[in-house]
N, C-alpha and C positions, 0 to 999 in steps of 0.2 A: 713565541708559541704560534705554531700553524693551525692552523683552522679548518676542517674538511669541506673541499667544495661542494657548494650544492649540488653539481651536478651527480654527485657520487649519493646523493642522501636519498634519489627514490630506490637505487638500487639494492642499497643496506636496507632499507624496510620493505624491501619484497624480499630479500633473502631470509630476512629474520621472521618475518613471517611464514616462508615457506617452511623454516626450522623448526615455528609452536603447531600449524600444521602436521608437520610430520612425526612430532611428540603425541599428539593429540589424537592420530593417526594410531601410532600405535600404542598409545593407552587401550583405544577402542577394540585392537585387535590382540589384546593382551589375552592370552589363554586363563582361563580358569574352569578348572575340572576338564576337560575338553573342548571349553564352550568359552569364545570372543566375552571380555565383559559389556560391551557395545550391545550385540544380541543378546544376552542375559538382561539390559535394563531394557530392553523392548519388548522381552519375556514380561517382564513384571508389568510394565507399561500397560500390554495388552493384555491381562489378569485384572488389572486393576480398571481398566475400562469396562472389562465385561464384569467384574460386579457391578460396579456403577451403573452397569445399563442392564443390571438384570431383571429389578423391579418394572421397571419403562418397560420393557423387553416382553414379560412376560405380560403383560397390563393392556399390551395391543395387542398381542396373541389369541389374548382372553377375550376381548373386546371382537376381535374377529371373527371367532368362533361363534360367540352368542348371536353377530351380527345374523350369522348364517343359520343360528340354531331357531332363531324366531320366525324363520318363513315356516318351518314345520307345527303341524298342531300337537304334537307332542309335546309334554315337560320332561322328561328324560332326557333327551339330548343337551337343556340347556343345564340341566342339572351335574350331568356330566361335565360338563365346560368349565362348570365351577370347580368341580371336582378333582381337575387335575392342573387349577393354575398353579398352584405352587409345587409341583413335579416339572411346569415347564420354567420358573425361576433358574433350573439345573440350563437349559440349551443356552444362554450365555456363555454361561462358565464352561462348557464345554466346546464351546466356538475359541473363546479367548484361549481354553488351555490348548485345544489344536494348535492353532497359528505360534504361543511358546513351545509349544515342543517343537515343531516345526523350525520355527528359528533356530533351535538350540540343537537342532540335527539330533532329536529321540524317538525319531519316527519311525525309527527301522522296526523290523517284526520281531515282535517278543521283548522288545526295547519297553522299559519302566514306563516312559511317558505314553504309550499306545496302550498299554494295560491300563494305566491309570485312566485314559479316555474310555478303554470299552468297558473299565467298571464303573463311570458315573453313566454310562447310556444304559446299562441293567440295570441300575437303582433307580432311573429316573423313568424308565420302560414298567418295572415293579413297583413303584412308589405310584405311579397313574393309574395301574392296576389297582390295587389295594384302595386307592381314595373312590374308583370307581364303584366299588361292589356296593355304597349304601347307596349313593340313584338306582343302581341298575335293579335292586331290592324292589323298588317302587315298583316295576313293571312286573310283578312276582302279587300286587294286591287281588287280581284276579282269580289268582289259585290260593287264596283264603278257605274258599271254603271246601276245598280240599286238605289243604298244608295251614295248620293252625299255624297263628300270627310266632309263638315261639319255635315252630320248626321251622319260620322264614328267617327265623331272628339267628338258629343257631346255625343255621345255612350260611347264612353272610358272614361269621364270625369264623365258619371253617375257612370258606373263599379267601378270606385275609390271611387266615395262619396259612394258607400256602401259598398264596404271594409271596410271602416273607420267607418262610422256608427255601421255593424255591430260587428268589432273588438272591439268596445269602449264598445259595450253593452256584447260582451263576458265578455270581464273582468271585467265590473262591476257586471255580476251574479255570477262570479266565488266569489266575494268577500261580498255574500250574498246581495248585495245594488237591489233593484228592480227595474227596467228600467221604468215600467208603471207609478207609481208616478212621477217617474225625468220629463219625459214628460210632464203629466199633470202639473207639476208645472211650469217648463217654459213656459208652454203657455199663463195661467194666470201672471204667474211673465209678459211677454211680451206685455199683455194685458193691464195692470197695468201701465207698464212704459211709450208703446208705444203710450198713450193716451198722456203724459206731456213729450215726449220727439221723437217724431214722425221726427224733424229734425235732430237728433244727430244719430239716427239708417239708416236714411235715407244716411246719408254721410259715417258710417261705414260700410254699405252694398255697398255704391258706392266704398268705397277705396278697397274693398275685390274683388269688379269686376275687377275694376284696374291691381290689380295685377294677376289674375287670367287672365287677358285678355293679360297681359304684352303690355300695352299702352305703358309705359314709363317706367322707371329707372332714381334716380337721376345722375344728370349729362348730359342729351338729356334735347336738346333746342326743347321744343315745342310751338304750337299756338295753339289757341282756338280764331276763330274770334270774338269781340266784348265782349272779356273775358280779354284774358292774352298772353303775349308772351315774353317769355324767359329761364332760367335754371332752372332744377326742382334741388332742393337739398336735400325736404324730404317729405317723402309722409308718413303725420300722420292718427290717426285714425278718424278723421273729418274734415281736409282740407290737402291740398297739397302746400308746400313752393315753390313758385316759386321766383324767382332774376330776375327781368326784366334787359336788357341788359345798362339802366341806374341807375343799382345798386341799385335800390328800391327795396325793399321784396313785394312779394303780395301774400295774405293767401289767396286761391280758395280753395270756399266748393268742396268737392271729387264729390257729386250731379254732379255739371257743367262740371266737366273735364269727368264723367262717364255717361252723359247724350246728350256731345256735339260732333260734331265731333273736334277730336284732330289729327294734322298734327305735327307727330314727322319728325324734320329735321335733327336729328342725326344719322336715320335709312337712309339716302339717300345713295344710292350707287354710283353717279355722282352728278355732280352740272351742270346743263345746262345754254348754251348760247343764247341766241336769241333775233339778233337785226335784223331790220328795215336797212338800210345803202342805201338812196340816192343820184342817180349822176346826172348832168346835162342833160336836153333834149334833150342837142348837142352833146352827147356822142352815138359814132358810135355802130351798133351791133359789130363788131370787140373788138372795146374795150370793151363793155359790157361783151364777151366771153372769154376774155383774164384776165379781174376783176375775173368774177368765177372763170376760172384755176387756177389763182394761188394762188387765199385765199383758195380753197380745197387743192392744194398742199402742202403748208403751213400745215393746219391741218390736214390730211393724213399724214403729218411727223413727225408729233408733237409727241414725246410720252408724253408731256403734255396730251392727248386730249384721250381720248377712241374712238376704231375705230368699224366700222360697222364691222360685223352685231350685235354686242354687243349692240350700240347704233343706232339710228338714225341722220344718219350727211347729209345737203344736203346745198349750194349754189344756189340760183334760183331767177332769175329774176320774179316779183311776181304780180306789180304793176304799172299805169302808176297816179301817183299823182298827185297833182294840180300843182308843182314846180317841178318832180324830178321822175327819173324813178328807181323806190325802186327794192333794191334786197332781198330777204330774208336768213338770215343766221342761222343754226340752230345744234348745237352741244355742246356734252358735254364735260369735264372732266375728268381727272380719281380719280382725289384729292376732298372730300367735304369739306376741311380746308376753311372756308370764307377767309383768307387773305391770302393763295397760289392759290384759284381761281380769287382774286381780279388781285394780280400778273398776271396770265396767261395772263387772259382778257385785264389787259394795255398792254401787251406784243400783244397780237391779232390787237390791236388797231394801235397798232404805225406801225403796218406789212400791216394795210388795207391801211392806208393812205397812204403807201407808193408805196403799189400795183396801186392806183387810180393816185396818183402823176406819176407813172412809164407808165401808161395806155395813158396818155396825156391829163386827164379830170381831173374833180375838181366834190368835194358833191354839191351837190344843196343846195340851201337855200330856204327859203318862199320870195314869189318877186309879184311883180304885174306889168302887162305893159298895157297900154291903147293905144287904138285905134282911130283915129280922123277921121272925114270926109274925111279928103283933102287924108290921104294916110299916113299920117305919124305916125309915132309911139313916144311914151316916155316910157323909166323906170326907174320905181320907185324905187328904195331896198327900204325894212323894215327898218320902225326908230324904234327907240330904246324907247320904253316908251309909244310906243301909236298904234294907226291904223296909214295905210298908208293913204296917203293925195297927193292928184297930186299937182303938182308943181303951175297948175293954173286951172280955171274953165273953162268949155267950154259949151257953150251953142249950146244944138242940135236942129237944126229943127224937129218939128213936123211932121214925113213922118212915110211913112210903109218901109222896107224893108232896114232899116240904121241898121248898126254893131256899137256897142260900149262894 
């Protein structure tokens, strides 16, 4: 058996080499769709670098901007800079998808990948727009007193709907689609529907105000009088899931919650107190002023309690009732937890009685006392289950000028 001489062995492995080469070669230049698979993985390559680098990307853009925004003594500009870094997150992605279409030869005019570039530069042109108009608002405080703060509010809320409007209609010209038909077709498509379904658009325009209006969020306990009262948990696009507080579901059209007034009690910022608290008739002004001192002490110490002038806190003699000479009590919270203001308030409670026990009086109750001819008197208390009823009957003379 012969054996190959060395000398012939570097040329076999540069032949052989030049043969995986020339496979390899044309692997790379293998068509697909019209496009080298070689330039299609350099496609994706450089896609995948510019997401990679779009956070980085857009983060010194930003970073540049404000560098430049702070020699000014305005706050608008820097507020603006914030404004639109995540619109410039988009210039990455549209560097990297340039350079693949480009590889991929889709650069020609009217070609898919050119449209697809000039409709992320409209999005990303409207998308800066639209995140602008709340700074630019700011420079609009001036003309307050002119333009009440809601005509600036609904100023800025038009500005955006036609960003958005007009960005949507960019792109769809860009993509040869014609805007004037789309219109006219929605109107009759709307025409059309809104004859056989004038309730179901009525409640998707209510839940759109909804949110736009930010009434609620699942999770906030709200009331609607003579509706609903309890946790919202989802707000669809024709009714809104409510959980009333005995675990029953109740499905309200979005209409009702978007047409009534709604008292969200999740947005409270206190929980307030306010009782009534009366004491007997025979209770001295001394004591009467000794009662206030020291239930305001009390709650003046409380860091339970929120203090003025944040709230409104006052102790006051108010009334002189039928039984009882009323104080009025009137403060909040700091906590709007229902069962750590329940807490507080027994905790309030058991401190009043004590103040009043400590005072040398007692609460009044409802009582009645009669008056007789001769002078003398009786009282009655309250029975339990019924009207009061004197002990016995007394028949009065028919005169002018008798007390009973």
């Amino acid at each position: 058996m012969s054996t190959p001489s060395t000398d012939t062995l570097p040329g076999e492995v540069v032949g052989q080499a030049t043969e995986l080469w020339d496979i390899v070669v044309g692997v790379w230049n293998t068509s697909f769709f019209g496009a080298s698979v070689g330039y299609g993985i350099l496609a994706i390559l450089a896609l995948v670098v510019a997401l990679l680098l779009r956070g980085l990307m857009a983060r010194w853009l930003v970073d540049v901007l404000l560098r430049l925004t702070r020699k000014t003594k305005t706050e608008i500009d820097d507020a603006l800079a914030r404004a639109i870094a995540e619109p410039l997150k988009l210039i990455p992605i549209i560097i990297g998808l340039y350079i693949a279409v480009g590889l991929l030869g889709l650069e020609a005019p009217g070609a898919a990948g050119e449209r697809l570039i000039q409709s992320l530069i409209a999005v990303a042109i409207f998308w800066a727009l639209h995140n602008a108009v709340s700074p630019f608002a700011r420079s609009l405080r001036p003309l307050q007193r002119a333009l009440t703060p809601v005509m600036i509010d609904w100023t800025v809320k038009f500005f955006r709907i036609v960003f958005v409007i007009v960005g949507a209609a960019a792109v769809l010209e860009i993509w040869d689609i014609p805007v004037g038909p789309i219109v006219a077709g929605l109107g009759l498509f709307g025409v059309a529907v809104g004859l056989g379904a004038q309730d179901l658009f009525k409640n998707l325009i209510a839940g759109f105000l909804i949110l736009t209006e930010k009434r609620f969020y699942p999770g906030d306990w709200i009331k609607v009088d003579g509706i609903v009262e309890g946790t919202v948990e989802r707000i669809n696009f024709r009714s809104t899931f409510v959980r009333r507080f005995d675990k029953s579901p109740v499905y309200v059209p979005n209409s009702e919650l978007s047409d009534n007034a709604v008292t969200n009690f999740s947005r409270m910022t206190h929980r307030r107190i306010s009782w009534v608290i009366g004491v007997e008739y025979k209770t001295t002004t001394e004591q009467l002023k000794q009662i206030r001192d020291a239930t305001l002490d009390y709650i003046l110490g409380n860091e339970d309690f929120a203090q003025p002038p944040e709230v409104t806190t006052f102790m006051r003699v108010d009334a002189f009732a039928a039984s009882s000479i009323d104080f009025k009590l009137y403060c909040f919270t700091k906590t709007t937890s229902w069962t750590e203001w329940l807490g507080i308030k027994e905790r309030l409670a058991f401190e009043i009685k004590r103040i009043v026990e400590d005072a040398g009086t007692a609460f009044a109750f409802p009582s009645q006392t009669l008056y007789f001819d001769d002078g003398s008197e009786a009282f009655q208390p309250p029975s339990q289950g019924g009207p009061v009823r004197p002990e016995r009957r007394i028949e009065q003379p028919e005169r002018s000028g008798g007390e009973s």
